[in-house]
MMTF fields as JSON, N, C-alpha, C and O atoms, coordinates in Angstrom:
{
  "mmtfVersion": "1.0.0",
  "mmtfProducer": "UNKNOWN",
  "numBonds": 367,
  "numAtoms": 368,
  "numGroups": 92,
  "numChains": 1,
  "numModels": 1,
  "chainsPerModel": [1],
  "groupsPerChain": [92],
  "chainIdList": ["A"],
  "bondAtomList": [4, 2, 8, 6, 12, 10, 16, 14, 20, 18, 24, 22, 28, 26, 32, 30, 36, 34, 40, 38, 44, 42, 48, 46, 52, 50, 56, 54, 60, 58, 64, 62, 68, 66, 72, 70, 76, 74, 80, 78, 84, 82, 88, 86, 92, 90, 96, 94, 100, 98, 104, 102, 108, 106, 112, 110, 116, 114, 120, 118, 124, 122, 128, 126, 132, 130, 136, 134, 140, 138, 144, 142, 148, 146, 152, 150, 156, 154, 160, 158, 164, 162, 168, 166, 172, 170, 176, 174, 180, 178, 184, 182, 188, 186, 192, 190, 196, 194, 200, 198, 204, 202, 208, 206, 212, 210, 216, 214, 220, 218, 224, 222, 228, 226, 232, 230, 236, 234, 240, 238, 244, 242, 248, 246, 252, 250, 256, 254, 260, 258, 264, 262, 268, 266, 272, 270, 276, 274, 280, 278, 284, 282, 288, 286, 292, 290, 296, 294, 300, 298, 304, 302, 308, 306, 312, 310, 316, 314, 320, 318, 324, 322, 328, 326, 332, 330, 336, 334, 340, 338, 344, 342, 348, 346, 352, 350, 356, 354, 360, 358, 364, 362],
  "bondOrderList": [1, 1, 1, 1, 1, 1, 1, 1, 1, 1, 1, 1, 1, 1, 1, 1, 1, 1, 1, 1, 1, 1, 1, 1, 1, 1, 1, 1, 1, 1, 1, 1, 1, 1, 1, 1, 1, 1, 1, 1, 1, 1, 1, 1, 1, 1, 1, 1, 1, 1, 1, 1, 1, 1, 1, 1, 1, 1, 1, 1, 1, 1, 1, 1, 1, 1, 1, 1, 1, 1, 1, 1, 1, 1, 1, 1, 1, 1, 1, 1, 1, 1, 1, 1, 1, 1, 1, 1, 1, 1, 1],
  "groupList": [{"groupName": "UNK", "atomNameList": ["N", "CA", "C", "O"], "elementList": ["N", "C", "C", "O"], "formalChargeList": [0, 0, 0, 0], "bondAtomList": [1, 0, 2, 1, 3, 2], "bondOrderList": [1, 1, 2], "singleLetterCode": "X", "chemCompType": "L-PEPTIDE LINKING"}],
  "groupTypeList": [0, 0, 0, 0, 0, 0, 0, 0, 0, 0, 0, 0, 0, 0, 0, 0, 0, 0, 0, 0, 0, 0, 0, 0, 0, 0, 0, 0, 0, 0, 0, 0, 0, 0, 0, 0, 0, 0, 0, 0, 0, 0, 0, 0, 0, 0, 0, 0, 0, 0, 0, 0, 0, 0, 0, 0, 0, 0, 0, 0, 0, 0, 0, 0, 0, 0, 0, 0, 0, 0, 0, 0, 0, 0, 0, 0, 0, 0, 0, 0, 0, 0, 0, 0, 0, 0, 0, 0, 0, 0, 0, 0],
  "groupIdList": [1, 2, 3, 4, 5, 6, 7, 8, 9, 10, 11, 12, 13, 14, 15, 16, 17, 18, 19, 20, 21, 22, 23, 24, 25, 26, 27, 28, 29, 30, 31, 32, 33, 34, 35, 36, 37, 38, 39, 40, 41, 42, 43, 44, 45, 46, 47, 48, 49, 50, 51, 52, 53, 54, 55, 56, 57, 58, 59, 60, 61, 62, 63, 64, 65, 66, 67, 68, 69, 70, 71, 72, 73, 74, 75, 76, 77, 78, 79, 80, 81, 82, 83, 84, 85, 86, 87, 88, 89, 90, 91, 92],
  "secStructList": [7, 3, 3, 7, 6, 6, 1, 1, 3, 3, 7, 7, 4, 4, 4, 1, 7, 2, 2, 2, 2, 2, 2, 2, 2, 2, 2, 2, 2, 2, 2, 2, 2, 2, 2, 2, 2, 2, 2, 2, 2, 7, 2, 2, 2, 2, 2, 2, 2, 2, 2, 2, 2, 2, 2, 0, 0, 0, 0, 0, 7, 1, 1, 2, 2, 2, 2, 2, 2, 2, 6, 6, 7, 7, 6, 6, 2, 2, 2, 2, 2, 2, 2, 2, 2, 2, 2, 2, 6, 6, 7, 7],
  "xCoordList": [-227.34, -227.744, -228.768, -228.739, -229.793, -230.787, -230.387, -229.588, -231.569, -231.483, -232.322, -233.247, -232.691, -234.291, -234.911, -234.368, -235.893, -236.375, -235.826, -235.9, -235.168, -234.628, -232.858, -231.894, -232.967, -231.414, -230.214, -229.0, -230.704, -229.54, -229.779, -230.906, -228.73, -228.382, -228.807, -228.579, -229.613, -230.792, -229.579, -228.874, -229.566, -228.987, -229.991, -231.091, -229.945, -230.824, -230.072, -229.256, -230.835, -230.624, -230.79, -230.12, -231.842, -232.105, -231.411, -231.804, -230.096, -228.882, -228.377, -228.092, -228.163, -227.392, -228.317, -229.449, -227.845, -228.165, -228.232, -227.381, -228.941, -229.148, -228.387, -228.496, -227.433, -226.189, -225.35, -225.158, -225.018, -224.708, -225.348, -224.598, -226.435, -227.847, -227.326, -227.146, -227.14, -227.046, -225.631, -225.554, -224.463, -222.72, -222.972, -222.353, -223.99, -223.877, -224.548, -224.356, -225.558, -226.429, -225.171, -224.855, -224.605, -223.788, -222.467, -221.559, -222.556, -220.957, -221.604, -221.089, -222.811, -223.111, -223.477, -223.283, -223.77, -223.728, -222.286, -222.115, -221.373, -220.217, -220.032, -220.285, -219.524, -219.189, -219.77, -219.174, -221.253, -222.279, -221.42, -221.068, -221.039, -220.561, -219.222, -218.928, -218.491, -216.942, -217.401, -216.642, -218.104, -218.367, -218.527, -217.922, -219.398, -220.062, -219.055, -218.887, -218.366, -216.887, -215.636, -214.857, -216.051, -214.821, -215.77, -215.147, -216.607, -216.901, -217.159, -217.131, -217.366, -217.313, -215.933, -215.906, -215.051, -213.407, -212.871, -212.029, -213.461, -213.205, -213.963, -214.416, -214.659, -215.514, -215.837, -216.846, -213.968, -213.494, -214.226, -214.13, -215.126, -215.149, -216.97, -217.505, -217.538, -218.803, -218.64, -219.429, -217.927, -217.52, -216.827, -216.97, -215.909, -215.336, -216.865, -217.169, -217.422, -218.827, -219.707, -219.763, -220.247, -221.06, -220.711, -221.741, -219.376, -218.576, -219.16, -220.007, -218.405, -218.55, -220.38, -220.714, -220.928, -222.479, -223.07, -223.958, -222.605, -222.635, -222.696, -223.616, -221.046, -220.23, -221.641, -222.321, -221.512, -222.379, -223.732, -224.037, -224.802, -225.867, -225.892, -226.576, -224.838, -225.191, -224.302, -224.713, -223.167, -222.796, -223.356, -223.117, -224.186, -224.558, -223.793, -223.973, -222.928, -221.517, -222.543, -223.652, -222.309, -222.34, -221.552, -222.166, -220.41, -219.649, -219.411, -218.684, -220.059, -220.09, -218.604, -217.948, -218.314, -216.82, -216.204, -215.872, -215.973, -214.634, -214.623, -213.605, -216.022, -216.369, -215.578, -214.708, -216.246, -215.816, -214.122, -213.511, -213.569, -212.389, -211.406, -210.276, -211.641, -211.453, -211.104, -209.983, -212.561, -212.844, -212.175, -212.555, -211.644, -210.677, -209.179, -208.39, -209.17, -207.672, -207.179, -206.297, -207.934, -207.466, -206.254, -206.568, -205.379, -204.295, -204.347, -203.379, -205.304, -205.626, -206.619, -206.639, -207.501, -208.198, -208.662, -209.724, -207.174, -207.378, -207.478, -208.307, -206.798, -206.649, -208.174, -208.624, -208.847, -210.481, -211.353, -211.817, -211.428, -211.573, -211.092, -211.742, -210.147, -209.646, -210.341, -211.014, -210.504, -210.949, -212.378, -212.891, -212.845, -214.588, -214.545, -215.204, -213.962, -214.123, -213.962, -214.816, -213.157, -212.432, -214.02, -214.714, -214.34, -215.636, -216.38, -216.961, -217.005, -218.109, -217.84, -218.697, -216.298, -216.629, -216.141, -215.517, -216.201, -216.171, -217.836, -218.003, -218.799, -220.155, -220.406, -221.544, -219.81, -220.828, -220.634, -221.305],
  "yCoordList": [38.616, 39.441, 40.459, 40.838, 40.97, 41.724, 42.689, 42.552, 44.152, 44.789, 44.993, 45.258, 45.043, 44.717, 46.485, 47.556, 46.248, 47.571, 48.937, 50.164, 47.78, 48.842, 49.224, 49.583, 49.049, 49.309, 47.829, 47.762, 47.291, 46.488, 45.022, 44.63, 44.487, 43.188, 42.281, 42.079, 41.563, 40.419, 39.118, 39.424, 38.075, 36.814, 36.22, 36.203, 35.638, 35.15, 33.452, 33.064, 32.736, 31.356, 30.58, 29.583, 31.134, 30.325, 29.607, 28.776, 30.221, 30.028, 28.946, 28.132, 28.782, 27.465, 26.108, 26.177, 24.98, 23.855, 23.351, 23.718, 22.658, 21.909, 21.401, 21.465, 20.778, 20.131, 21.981, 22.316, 22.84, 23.623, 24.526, 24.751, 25.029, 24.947, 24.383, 25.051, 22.772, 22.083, 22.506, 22.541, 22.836, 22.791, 24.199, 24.648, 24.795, 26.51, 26.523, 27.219, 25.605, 25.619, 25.378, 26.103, 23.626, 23.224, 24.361, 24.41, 25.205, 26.258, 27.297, 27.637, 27.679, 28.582, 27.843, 28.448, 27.097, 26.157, 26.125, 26.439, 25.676, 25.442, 26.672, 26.652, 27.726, 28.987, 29.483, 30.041, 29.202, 30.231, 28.933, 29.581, 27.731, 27.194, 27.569, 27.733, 27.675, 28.199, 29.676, 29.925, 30.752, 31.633, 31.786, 32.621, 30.878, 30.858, 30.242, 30.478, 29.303, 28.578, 29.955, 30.312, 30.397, 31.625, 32.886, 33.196, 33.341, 34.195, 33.747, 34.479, 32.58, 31.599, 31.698, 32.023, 31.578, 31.557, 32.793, 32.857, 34.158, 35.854, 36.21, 37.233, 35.887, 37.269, 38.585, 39.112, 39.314, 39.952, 41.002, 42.228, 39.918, 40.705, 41.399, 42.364, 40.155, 41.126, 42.341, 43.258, 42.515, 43.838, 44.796, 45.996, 44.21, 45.418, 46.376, 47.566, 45.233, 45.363, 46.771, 47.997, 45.724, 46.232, 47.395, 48.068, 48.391, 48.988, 50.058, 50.834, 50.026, 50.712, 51.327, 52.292, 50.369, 50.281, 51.638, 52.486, 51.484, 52.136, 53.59, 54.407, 53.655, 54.901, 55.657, 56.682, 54.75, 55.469, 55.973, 56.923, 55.254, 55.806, 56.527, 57.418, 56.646, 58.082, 59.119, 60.249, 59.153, 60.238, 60.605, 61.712, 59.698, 60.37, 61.086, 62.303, 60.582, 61.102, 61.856, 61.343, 62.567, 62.816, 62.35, 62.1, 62.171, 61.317, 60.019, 59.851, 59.24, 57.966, 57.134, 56.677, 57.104, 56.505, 57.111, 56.451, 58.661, 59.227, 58.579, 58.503, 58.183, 58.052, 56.821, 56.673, 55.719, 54.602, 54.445, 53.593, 55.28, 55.282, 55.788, 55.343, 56.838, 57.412, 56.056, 55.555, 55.458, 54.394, 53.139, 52.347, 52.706, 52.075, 51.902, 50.965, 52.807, 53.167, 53.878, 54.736, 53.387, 54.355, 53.455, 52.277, 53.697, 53.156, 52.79, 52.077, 52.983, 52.871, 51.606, 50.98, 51.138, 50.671, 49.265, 48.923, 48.448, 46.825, 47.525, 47.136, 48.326, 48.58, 48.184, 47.199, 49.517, 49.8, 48.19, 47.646, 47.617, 46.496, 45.448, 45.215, 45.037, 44.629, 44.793, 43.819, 45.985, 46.3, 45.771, 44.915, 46.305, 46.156, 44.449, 44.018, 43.728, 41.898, 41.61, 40.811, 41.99, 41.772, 42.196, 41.298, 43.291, 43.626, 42.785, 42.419, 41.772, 41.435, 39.914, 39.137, 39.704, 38.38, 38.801, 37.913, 39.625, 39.735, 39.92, 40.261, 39.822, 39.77, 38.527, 38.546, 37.729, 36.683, 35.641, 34.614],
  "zCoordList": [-32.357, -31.236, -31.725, -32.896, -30.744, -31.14, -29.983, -29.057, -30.504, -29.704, -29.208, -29.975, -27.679, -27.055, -26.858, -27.131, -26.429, -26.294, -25.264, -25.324, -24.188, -23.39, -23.86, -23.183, -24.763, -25.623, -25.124, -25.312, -24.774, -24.302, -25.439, -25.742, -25.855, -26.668, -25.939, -24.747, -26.859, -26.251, -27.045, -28.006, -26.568, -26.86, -27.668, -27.115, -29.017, -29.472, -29.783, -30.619, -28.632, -28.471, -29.641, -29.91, -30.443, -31.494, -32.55, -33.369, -32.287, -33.105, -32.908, -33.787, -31.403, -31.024, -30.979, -30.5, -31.448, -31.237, -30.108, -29.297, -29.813, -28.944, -27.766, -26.541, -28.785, -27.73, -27.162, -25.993, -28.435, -27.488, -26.414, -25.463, -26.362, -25.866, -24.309, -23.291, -24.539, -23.332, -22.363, -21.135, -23.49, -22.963, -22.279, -21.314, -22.963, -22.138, -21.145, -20.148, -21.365, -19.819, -18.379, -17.436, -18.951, -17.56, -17.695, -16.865, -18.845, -18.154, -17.032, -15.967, -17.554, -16.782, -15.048, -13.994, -15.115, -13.949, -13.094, -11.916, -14.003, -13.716, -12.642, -11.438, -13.423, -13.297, -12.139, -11.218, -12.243, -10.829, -9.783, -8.797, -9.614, -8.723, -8.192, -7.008, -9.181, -8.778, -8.479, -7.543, -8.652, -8.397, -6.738, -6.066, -6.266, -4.837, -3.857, -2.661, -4.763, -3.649, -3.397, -2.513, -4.787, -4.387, -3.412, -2.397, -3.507, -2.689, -1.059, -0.069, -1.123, 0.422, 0.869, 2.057, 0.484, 0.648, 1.051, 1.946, 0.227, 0.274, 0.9, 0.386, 2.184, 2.631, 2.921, 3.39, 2.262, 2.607, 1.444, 1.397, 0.362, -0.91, -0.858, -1.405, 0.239, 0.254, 1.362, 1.135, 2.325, 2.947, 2.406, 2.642, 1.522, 0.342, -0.384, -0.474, -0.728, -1.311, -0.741, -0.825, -0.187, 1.362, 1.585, 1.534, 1.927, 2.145, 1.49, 1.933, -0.089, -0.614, -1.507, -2.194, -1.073, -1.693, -0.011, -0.099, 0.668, 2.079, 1.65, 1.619, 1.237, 1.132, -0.304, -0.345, -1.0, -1.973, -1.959, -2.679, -0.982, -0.392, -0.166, -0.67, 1.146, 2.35, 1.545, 1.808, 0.602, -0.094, -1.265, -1.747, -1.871, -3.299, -4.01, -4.035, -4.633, -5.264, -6.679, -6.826, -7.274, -8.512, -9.54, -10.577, -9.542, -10.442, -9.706, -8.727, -10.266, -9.57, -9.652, -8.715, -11.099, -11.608, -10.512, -9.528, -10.629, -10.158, -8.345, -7.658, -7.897, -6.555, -6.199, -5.341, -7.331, -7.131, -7.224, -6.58, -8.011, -8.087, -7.501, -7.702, -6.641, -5.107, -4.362, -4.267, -3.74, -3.261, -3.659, -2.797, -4.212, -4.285, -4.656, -4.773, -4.742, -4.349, -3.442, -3.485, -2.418, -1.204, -0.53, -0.354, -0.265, 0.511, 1.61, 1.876, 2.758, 3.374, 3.415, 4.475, 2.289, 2.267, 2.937, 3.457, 2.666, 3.47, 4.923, 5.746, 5.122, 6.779, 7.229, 7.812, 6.645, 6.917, 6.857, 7.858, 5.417, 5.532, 6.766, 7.785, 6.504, 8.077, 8.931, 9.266, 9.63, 10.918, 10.792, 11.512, 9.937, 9.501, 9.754, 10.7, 9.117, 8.97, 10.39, 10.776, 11.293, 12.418, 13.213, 13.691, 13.252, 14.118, 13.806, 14.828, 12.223, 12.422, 13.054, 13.475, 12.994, 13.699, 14.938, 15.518, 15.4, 17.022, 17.306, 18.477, 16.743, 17.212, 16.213, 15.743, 15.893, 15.504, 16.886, 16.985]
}
C-alpha cells in the first residue's frame, strides 16, 4: 500500500497476479450485485438515508458524529421512517 497525495492508501495492484487481478475483479462484481439486490429488497434504507442526509443539511450540526448519533438512536425512529415510506408510496 502507498500513500497518495491526498493522504489516503492507494492499492498498489501491481502485486497481485493476474489470476488474482481477475478473482478480485468478479468479487467486486459479485458484491456490487448482492449489494443492489439487497438495497432493492430495503427501501427502507435509502429513506433512512435520505432522511438523515436531510436532517444534516438544513441543521448543520457541528459535531457531526454526536449528530449522527443522536440520529440514530432515536426511539422513535422506525416510527418516522414508517410514516415517511408509507407517504411516498401513497404518491407513487
Amino acid at each position: 500500500m502507498m500513500a497518495g497525495k491526498d493522504g489516503l492508501v492507494k492499492l498498489d495492484v501491481g502485486v497481485l497476479s493476474a489470476e488474482q487481478q481477475e478473482k478480485l475483479r468478479q468479487f467486486k462484481i459479485k458484491t456490487r450485485i448482492e449489494n443492489e439486490k439487497y438495497l432493492r429488497s430495503h427501501p427502507e434504507v435509502e429513506v433512512l438515508i435520505g432522511d438523515f442526509l436531510r436532517d444534516v443539511l438544513l441543521k448543520r450540526p457541528a459535531d457531526i458524529r454526536e449528530f449522527a448519533a443522536d440520529h440514530f438512536t432515536n426511539p422513535n425512529l422506525h416510527v418516522v421512517i414508517g410514516s415517511k415510506m408509507k407517504g411516498n408510496s401513497d404518491m407513487e
